[in-house]
C-alpha positions as CSV (number, residue, x, y, z in Angstrom):
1,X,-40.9,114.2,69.8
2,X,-42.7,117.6,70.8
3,X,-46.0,117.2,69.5
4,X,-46.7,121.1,69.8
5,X,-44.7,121.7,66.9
6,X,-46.6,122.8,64.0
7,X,-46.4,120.7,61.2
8,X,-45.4,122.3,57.5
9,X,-44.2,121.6,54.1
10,X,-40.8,123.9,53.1
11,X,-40.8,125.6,49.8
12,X,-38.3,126.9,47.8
13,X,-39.7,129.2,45.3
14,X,-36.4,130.5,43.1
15,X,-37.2,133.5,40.6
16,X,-34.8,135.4,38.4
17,X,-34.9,137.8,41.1
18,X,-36.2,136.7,44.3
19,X,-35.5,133.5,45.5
20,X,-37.8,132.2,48.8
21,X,-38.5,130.1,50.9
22,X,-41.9,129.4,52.4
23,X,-42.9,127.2,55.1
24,X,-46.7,126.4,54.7
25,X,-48.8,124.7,57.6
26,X,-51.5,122.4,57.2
27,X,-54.3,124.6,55.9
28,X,-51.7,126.3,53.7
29,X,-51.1,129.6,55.7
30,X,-47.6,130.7,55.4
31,X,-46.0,130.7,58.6
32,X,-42.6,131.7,58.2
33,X,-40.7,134.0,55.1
34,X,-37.6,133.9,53.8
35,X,-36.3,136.0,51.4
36,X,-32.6,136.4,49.1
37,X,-31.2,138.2,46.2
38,X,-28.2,137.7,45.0
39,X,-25.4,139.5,42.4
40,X,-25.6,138.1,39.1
41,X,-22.0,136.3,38.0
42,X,-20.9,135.7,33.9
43,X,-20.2,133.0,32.3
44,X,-17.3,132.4,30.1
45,X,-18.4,134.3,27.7
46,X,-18.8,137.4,30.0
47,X,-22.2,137.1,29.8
48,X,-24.7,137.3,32.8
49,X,-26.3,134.4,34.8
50,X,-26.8,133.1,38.3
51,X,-24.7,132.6,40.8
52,X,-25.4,128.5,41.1
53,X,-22.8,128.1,44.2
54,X,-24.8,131.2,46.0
55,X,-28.0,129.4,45.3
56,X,-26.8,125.9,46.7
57,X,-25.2,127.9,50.0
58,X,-28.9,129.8,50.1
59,X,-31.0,125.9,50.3
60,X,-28.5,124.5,52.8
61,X,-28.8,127.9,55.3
62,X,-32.6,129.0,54.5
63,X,-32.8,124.6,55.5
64,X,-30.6,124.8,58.7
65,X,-32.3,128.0,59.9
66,X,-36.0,126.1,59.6
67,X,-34.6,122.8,61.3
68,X,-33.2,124.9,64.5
69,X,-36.9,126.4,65.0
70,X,-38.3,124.5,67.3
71,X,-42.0,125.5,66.9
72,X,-41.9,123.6,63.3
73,X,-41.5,120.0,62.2
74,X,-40.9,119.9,58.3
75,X,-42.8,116.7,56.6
76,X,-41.8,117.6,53.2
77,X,-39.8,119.7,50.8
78,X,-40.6,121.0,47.1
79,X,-38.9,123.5,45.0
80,X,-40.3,125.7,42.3
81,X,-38.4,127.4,39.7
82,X,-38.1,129.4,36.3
83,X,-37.2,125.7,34.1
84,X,-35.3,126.8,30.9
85,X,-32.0,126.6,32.2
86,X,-29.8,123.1,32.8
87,X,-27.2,122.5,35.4
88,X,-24.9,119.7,34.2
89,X,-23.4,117.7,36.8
90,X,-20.7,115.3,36.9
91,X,-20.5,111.5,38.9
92,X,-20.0,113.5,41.9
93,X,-23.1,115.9,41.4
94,X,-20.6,118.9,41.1
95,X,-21.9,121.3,38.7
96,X,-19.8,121.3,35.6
97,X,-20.6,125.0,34.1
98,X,-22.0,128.2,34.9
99,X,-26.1,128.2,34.9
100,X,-26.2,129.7,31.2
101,X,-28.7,132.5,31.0
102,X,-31.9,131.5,29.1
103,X,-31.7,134.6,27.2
104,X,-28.2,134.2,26.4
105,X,-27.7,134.7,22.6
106,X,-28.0,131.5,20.9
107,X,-26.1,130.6,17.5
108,X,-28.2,130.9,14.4
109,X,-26.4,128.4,12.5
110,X,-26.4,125.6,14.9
111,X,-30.5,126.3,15.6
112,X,-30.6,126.4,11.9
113,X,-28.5,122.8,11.2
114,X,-31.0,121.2,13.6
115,X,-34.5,122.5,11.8
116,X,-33.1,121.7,8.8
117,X,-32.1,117.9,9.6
118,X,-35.5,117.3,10.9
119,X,-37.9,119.0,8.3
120,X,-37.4,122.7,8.9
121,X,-38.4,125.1,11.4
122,X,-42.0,124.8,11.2
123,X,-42.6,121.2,11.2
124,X,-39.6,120.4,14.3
125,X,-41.9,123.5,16.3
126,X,-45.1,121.8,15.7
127,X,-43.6,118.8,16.8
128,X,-41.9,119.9,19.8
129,X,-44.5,122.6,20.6
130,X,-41.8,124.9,20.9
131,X,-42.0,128.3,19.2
132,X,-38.1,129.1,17.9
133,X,-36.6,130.7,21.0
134,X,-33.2,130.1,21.2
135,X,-31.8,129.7,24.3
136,X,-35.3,129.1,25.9
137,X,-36.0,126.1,24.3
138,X,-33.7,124.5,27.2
139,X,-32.8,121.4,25.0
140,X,-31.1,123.3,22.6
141,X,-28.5,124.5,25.7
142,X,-27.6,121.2,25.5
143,X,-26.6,120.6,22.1
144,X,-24.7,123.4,22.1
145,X,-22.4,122.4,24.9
146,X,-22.3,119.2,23.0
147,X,-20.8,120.8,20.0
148,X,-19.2,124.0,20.9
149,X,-17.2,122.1,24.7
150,X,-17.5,118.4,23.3
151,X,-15.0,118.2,26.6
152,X,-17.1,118.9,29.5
153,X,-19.9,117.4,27.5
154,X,-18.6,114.4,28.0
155,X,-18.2,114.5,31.8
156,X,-21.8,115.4,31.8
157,X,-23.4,112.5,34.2
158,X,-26.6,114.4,34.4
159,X,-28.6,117.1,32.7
160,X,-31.2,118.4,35.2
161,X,-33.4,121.7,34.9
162,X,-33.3,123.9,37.9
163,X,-36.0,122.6,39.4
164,X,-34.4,119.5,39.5
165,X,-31.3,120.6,40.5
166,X,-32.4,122.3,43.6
167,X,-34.5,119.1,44.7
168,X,-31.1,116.5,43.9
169,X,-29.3,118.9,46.3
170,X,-31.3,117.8,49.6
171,X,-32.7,114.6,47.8
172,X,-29.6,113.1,46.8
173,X,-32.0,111.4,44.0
174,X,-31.8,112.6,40.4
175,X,-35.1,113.1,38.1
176,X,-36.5,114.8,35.3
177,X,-40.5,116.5,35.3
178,X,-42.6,116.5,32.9
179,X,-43.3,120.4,33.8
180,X,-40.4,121.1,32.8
181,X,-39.3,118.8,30.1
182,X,-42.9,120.0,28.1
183,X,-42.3,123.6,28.8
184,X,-41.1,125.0,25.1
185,X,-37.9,122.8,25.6
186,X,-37.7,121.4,22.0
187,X,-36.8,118.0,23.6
188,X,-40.5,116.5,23.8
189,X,-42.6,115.1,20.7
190,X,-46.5,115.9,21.6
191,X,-47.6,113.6,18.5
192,X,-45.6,110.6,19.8
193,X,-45.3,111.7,23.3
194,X,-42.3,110.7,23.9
195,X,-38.5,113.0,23.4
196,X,-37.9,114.0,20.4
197,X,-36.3,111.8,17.5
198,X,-33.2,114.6,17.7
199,X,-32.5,113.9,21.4
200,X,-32.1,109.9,20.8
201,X,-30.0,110.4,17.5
202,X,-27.8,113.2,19.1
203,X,-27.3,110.7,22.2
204,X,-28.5,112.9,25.0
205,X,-31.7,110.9,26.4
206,X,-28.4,109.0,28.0
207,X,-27.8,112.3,30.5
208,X,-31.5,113.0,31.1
209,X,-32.6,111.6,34.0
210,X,-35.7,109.2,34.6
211,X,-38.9,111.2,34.6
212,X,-41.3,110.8,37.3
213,X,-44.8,112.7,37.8
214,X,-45.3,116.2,39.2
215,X,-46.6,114.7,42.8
216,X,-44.3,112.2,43.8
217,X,-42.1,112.3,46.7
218,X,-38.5,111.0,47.9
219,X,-36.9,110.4,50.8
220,X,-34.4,112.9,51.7
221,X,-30.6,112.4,50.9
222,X,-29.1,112.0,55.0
223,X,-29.8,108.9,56.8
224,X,-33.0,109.1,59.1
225,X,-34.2,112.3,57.4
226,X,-37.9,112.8,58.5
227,X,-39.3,114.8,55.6
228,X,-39.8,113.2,52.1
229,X,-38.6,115.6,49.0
230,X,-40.7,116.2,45.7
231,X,-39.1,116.6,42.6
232,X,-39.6,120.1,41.9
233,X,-41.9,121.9,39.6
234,X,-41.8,124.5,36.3
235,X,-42.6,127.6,38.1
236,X,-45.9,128.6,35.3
237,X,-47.2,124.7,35.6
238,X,-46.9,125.1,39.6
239,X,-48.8,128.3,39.6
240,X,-51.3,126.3,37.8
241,X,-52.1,123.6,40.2
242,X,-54.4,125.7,42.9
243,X,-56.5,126.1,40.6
244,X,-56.8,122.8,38.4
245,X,-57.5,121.3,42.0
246,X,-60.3,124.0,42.7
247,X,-61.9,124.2,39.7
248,X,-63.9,121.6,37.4
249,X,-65.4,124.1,35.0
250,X,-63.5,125.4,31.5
251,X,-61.4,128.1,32.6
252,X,-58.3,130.5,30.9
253,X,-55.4,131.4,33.6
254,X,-53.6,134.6,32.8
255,X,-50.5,134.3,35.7
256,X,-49.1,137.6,35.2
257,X,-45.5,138.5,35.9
258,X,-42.4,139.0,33.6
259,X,-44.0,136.7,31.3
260,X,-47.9,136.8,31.3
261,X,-49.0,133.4,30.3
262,X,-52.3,132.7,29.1
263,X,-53.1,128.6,30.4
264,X,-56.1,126.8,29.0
265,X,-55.5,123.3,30.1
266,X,-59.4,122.7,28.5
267,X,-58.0,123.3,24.7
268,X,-56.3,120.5,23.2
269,X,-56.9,121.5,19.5
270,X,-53.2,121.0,18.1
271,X,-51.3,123.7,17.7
272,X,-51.2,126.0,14.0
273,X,-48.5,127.3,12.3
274,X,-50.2,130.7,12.7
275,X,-50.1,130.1,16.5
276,X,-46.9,129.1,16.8
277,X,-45.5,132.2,15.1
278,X,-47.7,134.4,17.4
279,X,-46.1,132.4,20.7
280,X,-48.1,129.6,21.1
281,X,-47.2,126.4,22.9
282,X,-48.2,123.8,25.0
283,X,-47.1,123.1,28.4
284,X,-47.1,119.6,30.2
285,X,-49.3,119.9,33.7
286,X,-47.9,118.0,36.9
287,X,-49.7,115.2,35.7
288,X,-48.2,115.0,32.4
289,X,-51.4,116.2,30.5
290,X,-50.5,119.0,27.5
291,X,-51.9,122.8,28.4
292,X,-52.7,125.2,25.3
293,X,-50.8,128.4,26.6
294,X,-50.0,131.4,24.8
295,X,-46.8,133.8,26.1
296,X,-46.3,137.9,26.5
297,X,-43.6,139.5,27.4
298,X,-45.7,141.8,29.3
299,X,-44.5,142.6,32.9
300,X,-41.3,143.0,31.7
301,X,-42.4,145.6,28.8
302,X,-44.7,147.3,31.6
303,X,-41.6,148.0,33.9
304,X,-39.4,149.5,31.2
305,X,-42.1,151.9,29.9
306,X,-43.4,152.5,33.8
307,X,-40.2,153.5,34.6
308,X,-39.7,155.7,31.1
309,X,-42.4,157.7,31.9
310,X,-41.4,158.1,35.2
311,X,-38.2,159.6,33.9
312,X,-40.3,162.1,31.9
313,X,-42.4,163.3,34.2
314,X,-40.1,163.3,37.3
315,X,-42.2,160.6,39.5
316,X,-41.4,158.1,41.1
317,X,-43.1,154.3,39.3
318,X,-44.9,154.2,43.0
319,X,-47.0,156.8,41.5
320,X,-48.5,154.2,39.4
321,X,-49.2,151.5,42.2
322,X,-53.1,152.3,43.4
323,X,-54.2,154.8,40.0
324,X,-57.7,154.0,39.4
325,X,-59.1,153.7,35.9
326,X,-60.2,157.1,34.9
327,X,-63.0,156.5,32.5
328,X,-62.5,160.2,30.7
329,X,-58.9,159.4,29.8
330,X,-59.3,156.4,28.1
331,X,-62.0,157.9,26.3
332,X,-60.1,160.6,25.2
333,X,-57.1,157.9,24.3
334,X,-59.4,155.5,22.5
335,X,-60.1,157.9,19.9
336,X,-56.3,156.3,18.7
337,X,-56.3,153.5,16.9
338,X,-54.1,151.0,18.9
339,X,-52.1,148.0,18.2
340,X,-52.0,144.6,19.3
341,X,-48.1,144.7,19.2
342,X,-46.3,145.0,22.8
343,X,-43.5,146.8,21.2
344,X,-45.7,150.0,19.6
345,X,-45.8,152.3,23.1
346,X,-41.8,152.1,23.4
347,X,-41.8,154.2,20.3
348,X,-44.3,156.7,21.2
349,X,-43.3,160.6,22.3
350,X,-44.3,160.7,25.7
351,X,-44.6,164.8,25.1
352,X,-48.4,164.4,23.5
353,X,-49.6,163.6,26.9
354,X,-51.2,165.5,29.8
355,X,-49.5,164.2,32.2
356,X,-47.9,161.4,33.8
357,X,-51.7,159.6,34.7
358,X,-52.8,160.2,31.1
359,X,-49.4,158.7,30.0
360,X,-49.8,155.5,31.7
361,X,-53.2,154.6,31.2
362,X,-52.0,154.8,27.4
363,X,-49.4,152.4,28.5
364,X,-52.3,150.1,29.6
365,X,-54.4,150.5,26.7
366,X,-51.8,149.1,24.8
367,X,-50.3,146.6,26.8
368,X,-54.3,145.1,27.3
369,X,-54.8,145.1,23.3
370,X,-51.6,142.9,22.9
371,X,-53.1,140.9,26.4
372,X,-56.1,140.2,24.6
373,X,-54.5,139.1,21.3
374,X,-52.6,136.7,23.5
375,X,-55.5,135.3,25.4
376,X,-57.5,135.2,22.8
377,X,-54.9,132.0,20.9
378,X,-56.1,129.8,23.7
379,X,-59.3,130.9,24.9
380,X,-62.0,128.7,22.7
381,X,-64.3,130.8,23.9
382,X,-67.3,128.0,23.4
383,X,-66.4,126.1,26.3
384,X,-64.6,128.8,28.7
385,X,-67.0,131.1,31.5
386,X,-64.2,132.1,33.2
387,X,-60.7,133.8,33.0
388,X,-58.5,134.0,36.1
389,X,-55.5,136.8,36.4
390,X,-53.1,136.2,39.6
391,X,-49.9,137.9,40.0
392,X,-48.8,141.1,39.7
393,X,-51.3,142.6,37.3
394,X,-54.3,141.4,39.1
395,X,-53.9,144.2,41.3
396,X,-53.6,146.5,39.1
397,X,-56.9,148.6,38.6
398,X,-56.7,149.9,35.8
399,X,-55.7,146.4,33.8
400,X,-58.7,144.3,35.3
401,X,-61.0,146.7,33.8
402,X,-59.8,147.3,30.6
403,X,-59.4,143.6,30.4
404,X,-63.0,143.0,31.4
405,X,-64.7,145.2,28.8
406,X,-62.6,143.7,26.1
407,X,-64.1,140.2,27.6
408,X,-67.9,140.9,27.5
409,X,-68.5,137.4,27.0
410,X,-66.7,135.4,30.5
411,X,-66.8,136.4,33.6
412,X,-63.4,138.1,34.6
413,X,-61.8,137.4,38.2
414,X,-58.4,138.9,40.0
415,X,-57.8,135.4,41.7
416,X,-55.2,136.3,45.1
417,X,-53.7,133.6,47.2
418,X,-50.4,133.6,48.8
419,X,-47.7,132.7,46.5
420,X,-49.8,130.7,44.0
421,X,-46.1,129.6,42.1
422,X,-44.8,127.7,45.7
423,X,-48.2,126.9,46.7
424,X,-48.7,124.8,44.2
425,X,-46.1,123.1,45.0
426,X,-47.0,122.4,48.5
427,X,-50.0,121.5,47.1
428,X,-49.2,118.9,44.3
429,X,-47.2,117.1,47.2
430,X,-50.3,117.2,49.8
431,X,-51.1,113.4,50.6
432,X,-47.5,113.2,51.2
433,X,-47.3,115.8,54.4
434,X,-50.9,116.8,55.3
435,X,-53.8,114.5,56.8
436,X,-56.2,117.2,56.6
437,X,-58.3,118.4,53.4
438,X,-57.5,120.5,50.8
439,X,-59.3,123.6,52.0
440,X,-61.7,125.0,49.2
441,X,-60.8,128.6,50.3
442,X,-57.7,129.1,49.2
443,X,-58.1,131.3,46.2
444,X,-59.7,134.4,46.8
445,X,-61.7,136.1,43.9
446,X,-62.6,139.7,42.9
447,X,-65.2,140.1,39.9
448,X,-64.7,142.8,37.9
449,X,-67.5,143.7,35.9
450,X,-66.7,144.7,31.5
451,X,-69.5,147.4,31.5
């Protein structure tokens, strides 16, 4: 074997969007990119989800075009992805369905029959962690194909979350992860720890596959194959992982993206009523331990109002990339009382502002009050120093200011690594590939001071 071939761990970090793949090297550089997006397809029902057989094609290529480079040797492969969907495959692996859309409507009635046979809404939620959310509480796909196609239900060998999925496709090897069976799936009991009573008595633990822990490996599915394959990862867990491995102190992770998700894997007070209606849940970390988390729908609400008042004042939403906070404008905007609620700016007549500047740091005024709200669920503020941002908004000026004056009290930090989502995953995996370290310089930090 050439032995000047660099040694790397392959990952496949699949998004509703983007789906990549990363090769990392043994201090966790990314050496090579690969990058796909693909047209959405519909389901039966004419409504949108991926395009599962574009997805499979995409692993086999992105994996042929890494094994013909010669300057690489991959040890191992791990897959990351969004976790509230199923694939259901039959005793040949073949996907029996489309890959239904976790925001796909979801039928009141049936949600409803199941609350109701196990002590109503609130109690089942508390139990299963799982605010009511429909199609994203994954396990509930399931009993809906159970009663509404009791046909293919019934050729269902396997029900595996993406993340899965991806890593049967090169594994061969069928499993289930605790990040993603405890991620707001309604399937797992938290008191009992165990699945939920429902999932015995409705007969589907028999087409959930065994569940192993976040950092084990396999070997891969073709005879002689030198790399050993995890079992994939829920992409908000993975993005944890950097920095549960980096950090010892009591710290709150906001990973900001579509969803911004407030982690606190330090609060295990069980979850209220109260916090449950205001999107509250726990989470299972790759090492099957529960983490308080609270959920926004944040990004997404800040690209559909960026790009609103782009429309009004005839920019373009790059406009908005490097605007630094302008200390006159919000005091000018804070004399308006603002709302915790996400929703409030959609409604608001984009014709009192100056101009397009003014307009959006009103945007993040708002947007930072329901932030705050949201952190605030999980943050138990006795114990925690620190709060973390990565992702998206921890670039963004203006938000890592306005969110460090409304946090006095910890010390606020716009962590940046490469890819934290897929390199947790390489990392979770690492005594399986690498002989070297963990280095401690992975995540870079900026402090951003509330005053």
């Amino acid at each position: 074997m050439n032995n000047d071939k660099i040694p790397v761990v392959a990952i496949f970090d699949v998004g509703k969007t983007n789906k990549k793949l990363f090769l990392f090297d043994a201090n966790y550089q990314i050496v090579f990119e690969r990058s796909a997006r693909f047209l959405e397809t519909v389901d039966e029902d004419g409504d949108p989800c991926e395009n599962l057989e574009s997805l499979r094609l995409s692993v086999f290529d992105s994996l042929h075009e890494v094994f013909r480079k010669n300057e690489f040797e991959v040890k191992a492969i791990n897959f990351t992805s969004y976790g509230a969907s199923f694939v259901y495959i039959d005793d040949d692996g073949r996907p029996l369905t489309p890959l239904y859309n976790y925001l796909k409507e979801f039928p009141v009635a049936l949600q409803q029959d199941l609350y109701n046979k196990y002590g109503g809404e609130e109690a089942f939620s508390l139990a299963s962690s799982s605010p009511a959310l429909g199609s994203l509480n994954s396990g509930l796909q399931i009993l809906r194909l159970k009663r509404e196609q009791p046909k293919i239900f019934e050729r269902v060998r396997f029900a595996l979350h993406l993340p899965q999925y991806l890593s049967f496709l090169v594994s061969g090897k069928v499993y289930s992860d605790m990040t993603s069976i405890g991620c707001h799936t309604a399937l797992w009991d938290f008191n009992k720890d165990e699945y939920h009573q429902w999932v015995q008595e409705e007969g589907i633990q028999g087409i959930l596959a065994p569940i192993v822990k976040g950092d084990e490996v396999f070997d891969g599915a073709f005879p002689g194959s030198p790399y050993r394959v995890g079992a994939g990862l829920h992409d908000s867990s993975s993005a944890l992982i950097p920095y549960l491995l980096n950090f010892n102190e009591p710290f709150v992770l906001i990973s900001t993206g579509t969803w911004c998700i407030s982690f606190n894997p330090f609060n295990h007070s069980d979850l209220t009523v109260d916090e449950l209606r205001k999107d509250c849940l726990f989470y299972q970390s790759y090492a099957g331990k529960p983490v308080k988390a609270s959920r926004l729908f944040a990004g997404y609400e800040h690209e559909v109002q960026s790009k609103r008042i782009a429309d009004f004042f005839h920019v373009t939403t790059a406009k908005f990339r490097n605007i630094q906070l302008n200390p006159r404008i919000v005091a000018k905007l804070a004399k308006e009382s603002i709302a915790g609620d996400l929703k409030i700016f959609s409604k608001v007549d984009l014709g009192r502002y100056h101009d397009y500047e003014e307009a959006y740091h009103s945007l993040m005024l708002h947007l930072i009050k329901a932030q705050v709200e949201s952190t605030r669920l999980v943050l138990d503020a006795k114990k925690v120093s620190r709060i973390f941002v990565d992702g998206g908004f921890s670039k963004n000026h203006i938000y890592m200011n306005l969110l460090a004056k409304e946090f006095p009290e910890v010390e606020i930090f716009g962590a940046s690594m490469a890819q934290a989502t897929a390199l947790g995953a390489a990392l979770v995996i690492h005594e399986h590939w690498n002989e070297k370290p963990i280095p401690n310089d992975i995540i870079e930090l900026r402090y951003f001071r509330g005053n």
